[in-house]
ZATIFI-232529 format. One record per residue: x, y, z of N, C-alpha, C in turn. Coordinates in steps of 0.001 Angstrom, whole numbers, padded with zeros to 6 digits, always signed. Example, Ala and Ser with C-alpha at 12.3 -4.5 7.8 and 13.67 -1.06 7.14 Angstrom:
+013190-005690+007800+012300-004500+007800+013200-003300+007800+012850-002250+007080+013670-001060+007140+012900+000030+007870
***
This chain:
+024546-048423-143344+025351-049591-143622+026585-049545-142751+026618-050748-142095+028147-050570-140838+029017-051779-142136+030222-051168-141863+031242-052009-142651+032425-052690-141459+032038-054093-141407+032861-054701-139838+034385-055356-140976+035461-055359-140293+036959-056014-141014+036668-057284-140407+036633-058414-141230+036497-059652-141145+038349-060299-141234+038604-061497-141150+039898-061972-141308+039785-062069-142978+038662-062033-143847+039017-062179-145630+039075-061203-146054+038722-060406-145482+038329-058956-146623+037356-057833-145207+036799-057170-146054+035505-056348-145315+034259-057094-145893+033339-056945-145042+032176-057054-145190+031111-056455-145019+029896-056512-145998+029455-055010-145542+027929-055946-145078+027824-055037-143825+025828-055645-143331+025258-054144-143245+023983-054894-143613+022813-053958-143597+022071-053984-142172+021405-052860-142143+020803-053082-140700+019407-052237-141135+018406-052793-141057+017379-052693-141376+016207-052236-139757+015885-051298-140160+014640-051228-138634+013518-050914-139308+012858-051946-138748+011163-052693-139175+010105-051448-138626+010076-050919-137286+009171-050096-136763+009853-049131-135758+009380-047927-135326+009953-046936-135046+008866-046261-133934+008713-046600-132726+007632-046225-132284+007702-045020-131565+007946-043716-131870+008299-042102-131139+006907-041530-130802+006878-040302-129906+005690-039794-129862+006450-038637-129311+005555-037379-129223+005608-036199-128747+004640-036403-126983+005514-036596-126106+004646-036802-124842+004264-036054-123938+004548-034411-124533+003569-033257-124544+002779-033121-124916+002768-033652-126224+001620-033640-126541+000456-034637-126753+000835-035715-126277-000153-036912-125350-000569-036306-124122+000528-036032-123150-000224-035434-121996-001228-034098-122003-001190-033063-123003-001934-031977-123361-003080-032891-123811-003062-033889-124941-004381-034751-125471-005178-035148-124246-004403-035867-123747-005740-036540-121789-005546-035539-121575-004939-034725-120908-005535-033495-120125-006852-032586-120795-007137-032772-122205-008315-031983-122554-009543-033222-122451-008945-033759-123048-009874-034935-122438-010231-035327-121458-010039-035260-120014-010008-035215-118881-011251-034119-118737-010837-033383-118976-011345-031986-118874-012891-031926-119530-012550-032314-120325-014083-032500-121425-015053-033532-120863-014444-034438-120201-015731-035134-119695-016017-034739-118423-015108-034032-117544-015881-033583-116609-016958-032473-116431-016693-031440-117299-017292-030850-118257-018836-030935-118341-018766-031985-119441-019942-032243-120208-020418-033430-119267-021701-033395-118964-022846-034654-118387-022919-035321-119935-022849-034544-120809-023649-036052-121886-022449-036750-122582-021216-036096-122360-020248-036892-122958-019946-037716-122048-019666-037735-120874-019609-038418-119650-020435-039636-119981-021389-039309-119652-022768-040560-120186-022443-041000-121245-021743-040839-122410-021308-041591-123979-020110-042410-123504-018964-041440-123008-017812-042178-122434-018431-043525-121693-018905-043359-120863-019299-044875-119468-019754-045732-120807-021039-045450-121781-021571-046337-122886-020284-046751-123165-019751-046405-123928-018517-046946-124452-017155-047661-124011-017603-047328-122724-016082-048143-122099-016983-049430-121409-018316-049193-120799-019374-050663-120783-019633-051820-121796-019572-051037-123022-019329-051868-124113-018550-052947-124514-017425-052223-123812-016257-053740-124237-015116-053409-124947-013942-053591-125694-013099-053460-126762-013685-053756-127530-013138-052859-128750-013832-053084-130226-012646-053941-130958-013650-054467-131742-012958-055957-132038-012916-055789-133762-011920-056199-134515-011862-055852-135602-012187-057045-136396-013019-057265-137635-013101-058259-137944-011660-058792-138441-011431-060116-138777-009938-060365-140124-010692-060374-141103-009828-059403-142000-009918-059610-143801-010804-057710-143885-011032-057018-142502-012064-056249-142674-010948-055147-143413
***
């Protein structure tokens, strides 16, 4: 709560935060880097990965 001096009195406002979007970006970059790693790796995950990114975005129904 910030309290600002108005010309009547004080007034007090609220300050409200809706979303907060932080991440650890060590540990995103450690996440792709194994991932990276894993499909070069593996022939059959490789082959699942391509299925899946050929596929398209997955689409969510509304109401699902």
């Amino acid at each position: 709560m910030a309290v600002l001096e108005g010309g009547d009195g004080l007034a007090k406002v609220w300050k409200t935060v809706l979303a907060r979007f932080v991440h650890n970006d060590r540990l995103v970059d450690a996440l792709h880097q194994r991932a990276f790693c894993a499909l070069r790796a593996s022939p059959g995950l490789r082959v699942n990965g391509h299925r899946l990114r050929d596929r398209g975005p997955v689409r969510v129904r509304p109401g699902a």
